[in-house]
C-alpha positions in Angstrom: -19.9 165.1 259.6 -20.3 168.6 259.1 -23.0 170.0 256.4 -20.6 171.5 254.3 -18.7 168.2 253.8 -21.4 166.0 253.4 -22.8 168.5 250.4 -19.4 168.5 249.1 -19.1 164.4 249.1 -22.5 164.1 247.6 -21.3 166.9 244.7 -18.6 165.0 243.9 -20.2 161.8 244.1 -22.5 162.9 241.4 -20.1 164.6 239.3 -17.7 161.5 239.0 -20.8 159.6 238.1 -22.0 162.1 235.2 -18.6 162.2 233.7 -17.2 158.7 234.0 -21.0 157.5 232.6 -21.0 159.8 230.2 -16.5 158.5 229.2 -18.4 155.2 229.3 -20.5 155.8 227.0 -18.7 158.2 224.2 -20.4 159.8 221.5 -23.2 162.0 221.9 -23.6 161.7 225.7 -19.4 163.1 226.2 -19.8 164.9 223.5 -22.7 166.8 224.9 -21.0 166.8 228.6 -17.6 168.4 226.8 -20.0 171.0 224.9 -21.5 172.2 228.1 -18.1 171.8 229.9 -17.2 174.6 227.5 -19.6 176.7 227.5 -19.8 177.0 231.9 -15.9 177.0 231.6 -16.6 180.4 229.5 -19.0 181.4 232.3 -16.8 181.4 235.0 -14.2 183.3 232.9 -16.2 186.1 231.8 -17.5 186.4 235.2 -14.0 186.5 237.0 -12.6 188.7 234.3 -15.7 191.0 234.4 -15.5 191.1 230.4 -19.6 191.8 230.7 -19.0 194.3 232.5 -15.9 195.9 230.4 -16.3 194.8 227.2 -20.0 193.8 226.7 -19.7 193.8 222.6 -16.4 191.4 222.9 -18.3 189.3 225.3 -21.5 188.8 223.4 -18.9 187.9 220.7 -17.1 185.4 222.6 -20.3 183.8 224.0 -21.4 183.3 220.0 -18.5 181.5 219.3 -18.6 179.0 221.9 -21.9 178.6 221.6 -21.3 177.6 218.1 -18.4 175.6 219.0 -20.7 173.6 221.5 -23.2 173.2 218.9 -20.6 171.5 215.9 -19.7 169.3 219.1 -22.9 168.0 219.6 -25.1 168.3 216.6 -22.4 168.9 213.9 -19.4 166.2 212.5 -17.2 168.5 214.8 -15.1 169.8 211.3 -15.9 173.7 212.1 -14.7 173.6 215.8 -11.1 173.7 215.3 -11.6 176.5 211.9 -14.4 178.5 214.3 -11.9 178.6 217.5 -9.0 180.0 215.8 -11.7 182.5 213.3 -13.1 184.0 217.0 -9.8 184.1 218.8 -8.1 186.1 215.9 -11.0 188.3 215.5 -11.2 188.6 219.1 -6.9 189.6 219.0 -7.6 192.1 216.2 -10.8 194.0 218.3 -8.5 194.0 220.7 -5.6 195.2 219.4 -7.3 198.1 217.8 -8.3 198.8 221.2 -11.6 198.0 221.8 -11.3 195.5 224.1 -9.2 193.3 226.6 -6.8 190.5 226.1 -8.8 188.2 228.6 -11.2 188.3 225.7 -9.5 186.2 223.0 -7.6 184.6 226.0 -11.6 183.3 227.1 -11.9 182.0 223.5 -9.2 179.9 223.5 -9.3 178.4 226.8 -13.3 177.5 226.9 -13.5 176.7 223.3 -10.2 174.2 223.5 -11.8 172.8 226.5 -14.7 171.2 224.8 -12.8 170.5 221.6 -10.3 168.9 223.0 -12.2 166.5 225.6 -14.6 165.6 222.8 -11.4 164.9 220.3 -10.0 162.2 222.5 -12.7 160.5 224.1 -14.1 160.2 220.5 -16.6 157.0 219.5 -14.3 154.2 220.2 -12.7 151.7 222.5 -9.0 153.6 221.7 -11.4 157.1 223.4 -12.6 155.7 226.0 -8.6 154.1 227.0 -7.0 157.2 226.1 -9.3 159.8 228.3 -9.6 157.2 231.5 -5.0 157.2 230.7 -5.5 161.5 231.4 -8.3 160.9 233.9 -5.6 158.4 235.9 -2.6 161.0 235.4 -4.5 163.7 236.2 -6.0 162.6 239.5 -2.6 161.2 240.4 -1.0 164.2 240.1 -3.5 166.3 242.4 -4.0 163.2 244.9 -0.4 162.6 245.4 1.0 166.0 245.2 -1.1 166.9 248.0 -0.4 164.7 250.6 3.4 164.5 249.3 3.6 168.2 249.6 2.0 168.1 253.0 3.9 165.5 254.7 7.6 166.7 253.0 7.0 170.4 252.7 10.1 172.6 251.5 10.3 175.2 249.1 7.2 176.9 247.4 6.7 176.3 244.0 4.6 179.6 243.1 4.2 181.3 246.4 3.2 184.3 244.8 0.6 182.2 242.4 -0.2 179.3 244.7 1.2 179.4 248.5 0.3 176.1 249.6 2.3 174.1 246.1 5.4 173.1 247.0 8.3 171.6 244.7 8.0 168.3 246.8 4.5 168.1 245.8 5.3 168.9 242.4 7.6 166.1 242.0 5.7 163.4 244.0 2.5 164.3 241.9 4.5 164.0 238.5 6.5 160.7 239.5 2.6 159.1 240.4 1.6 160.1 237.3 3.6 158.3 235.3 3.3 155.4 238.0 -0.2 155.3 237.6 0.1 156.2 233.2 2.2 153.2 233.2 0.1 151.0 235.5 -3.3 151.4 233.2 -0.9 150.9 229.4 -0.1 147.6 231.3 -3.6 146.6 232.4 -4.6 147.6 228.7 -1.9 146.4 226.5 0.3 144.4 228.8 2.9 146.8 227.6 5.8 149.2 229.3 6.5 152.0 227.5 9.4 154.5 227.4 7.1 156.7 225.5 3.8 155.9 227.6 5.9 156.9 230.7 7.2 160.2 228.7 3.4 161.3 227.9 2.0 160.4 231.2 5.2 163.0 232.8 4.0 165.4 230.0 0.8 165.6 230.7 0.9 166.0 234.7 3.4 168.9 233.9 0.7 169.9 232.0 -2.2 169.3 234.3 -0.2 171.4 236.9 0.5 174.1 234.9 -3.2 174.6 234.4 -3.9 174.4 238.1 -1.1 177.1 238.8 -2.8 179.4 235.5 -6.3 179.4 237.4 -4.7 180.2 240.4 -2.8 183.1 239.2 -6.3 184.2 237.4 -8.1 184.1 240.7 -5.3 186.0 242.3 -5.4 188.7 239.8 -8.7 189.0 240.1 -9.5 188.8 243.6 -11.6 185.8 243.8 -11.5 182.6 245.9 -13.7 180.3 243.9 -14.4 180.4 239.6 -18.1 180.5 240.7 -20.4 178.9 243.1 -22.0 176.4 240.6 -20.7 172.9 242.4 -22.0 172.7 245.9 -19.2 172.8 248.1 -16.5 172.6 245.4 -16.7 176.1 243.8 -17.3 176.2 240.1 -16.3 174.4 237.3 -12.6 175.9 236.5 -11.7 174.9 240.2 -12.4 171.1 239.6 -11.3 171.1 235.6 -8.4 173.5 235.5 -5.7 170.6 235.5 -7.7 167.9 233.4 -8.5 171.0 230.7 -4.3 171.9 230.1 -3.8 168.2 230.6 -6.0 167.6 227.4 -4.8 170.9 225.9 -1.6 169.3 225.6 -2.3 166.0 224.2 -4.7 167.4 221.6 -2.2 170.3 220.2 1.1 167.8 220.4 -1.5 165.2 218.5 -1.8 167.8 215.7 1.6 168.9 215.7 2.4 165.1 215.4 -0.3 164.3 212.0 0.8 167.9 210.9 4.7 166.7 210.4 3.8 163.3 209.8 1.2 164.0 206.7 -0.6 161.8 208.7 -4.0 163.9 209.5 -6.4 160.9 210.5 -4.0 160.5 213.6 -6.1 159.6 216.6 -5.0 161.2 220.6 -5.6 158.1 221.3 -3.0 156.5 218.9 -0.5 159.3 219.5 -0.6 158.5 223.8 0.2 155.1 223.1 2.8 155.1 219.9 -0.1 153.2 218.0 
């Protein structure tokens, strides 16, 4: 075993045992791992996008509002993340749009600070959380597992061979139907249940998750990068091993509060709106 792969099986090892400790566990400790989540997801951004560079105002801007929305996270009730995210990523729209700086800025904003709010929103306190982020975790890692070795052993057409050369449609469709194989699989293990609507999410969602992996692509691409950063021994940085889980969560969070706002019904868990609770 080479050096390289046996740093990057013990970096992994140690990552899945942070993060699914810290899902265990809820509260404070996912809380805490979503706030920092955030804030190195902002990190890599600025640093592919060169915004310190460019716009060194707009990025000393950005950086204070995720550091403030990583701070509500963990030592806050979290009731100013959602009202501090959308304050910095208009103000940041509005400095831009006068011209003073870039739209990668405000586009930084939104992705790092939705990051952390939104894996902190639906892991939450309880046992509904803790179900509803290992149902993403399980979509999610189906989608990547199987759309690789789908896409390798069928090939065919690219998906995104300008974005992504090596995704093929094959893939694509092997990850997604997995997904919902393995969303399905953990709502019967759970509630004993099978779900028109558990099966819908679970598709949702691993659209979602590769739609993420496709936008970091295209991000590195435009930017002339191969990894985020160097910040995970043998895996490249943070975005590289997040990107799909982030949109993944992205999704579920926004469609939650799309669903309370029409509903009226604004105490609506993630967790209750996966499931049709």
């Amino acid at each position: 075993m080479s050096r390289e792969l046996r740093l990057r099986i013990i970096s992994a090892i140690v990552l899945a045992a942070v993060v699914l400790t810290a899902t265990w566990m809820g509260g404070m400790a996912f809380q805490i791992v979503a706030a920092i989540i955030g804030l190195l997801v902002y990190y890599e951004w600025s640093t592919m996008t060169r915004l310190a560079e460019t716009h060194p105002k707009g990025n000393a801007f950005a950086w204070a509002i995720i550091v403030l929305i990583a701070a509500d996270l963990v030592f806050g009730d979290s009731d100013m993340s959602v009202p501090l995210l959308c304050g910095g990523a208009l103000t940041a729209v509005l400095f831009t749009a006068i011209g003073r700086g870039s739209w990668w800025l405000p586009g930084g904003i939104v992705y790092a600070g939705l990051s952390a709010i939104s894996l902190a929103a639906i892991r939450g306190d309880n046992q509904a959380g803790l179900v509803a982020m290992l149902f993403i975790f399980a979509v999610v890692w189906a989608t990547d597992i199987l759309a690789y070795f789908v896409g390798r052993a069928i090939g065919g057409p690219k998906l995104a061979p300008r974005i992504s050369p090596g995704k093929t449609w094959s893939g694509a469709i092997g990850g997604t139907v997995s997904a919902v194989i393995a969303g399905l699989a953990l709502s019967m293990a759970v509630f004993s249940d099978l779900s028109i609507w558990t099966a819908f999410i679970a598709l949702i969602l691993s659209v979602s998750s590769q739609t993420g992996d496709l936008f970091e692509s295209f991000i590195k691409r435009r930017f002339g990068v191969k990894d985020s950063s160097h910040l995970i021994p043998g895996h490249g940085g943070v975005m590289d091993r997040v990107d799909g889980l982030v949109f993944a969560c992205f999704a579920a969070f926004l469609l939650t509060l799309a669903h309370a706002a029409s509903t009226s019904h604004l105490d609506a868990s993630v967790a209750a709106y996966l499931f049709g609770l």
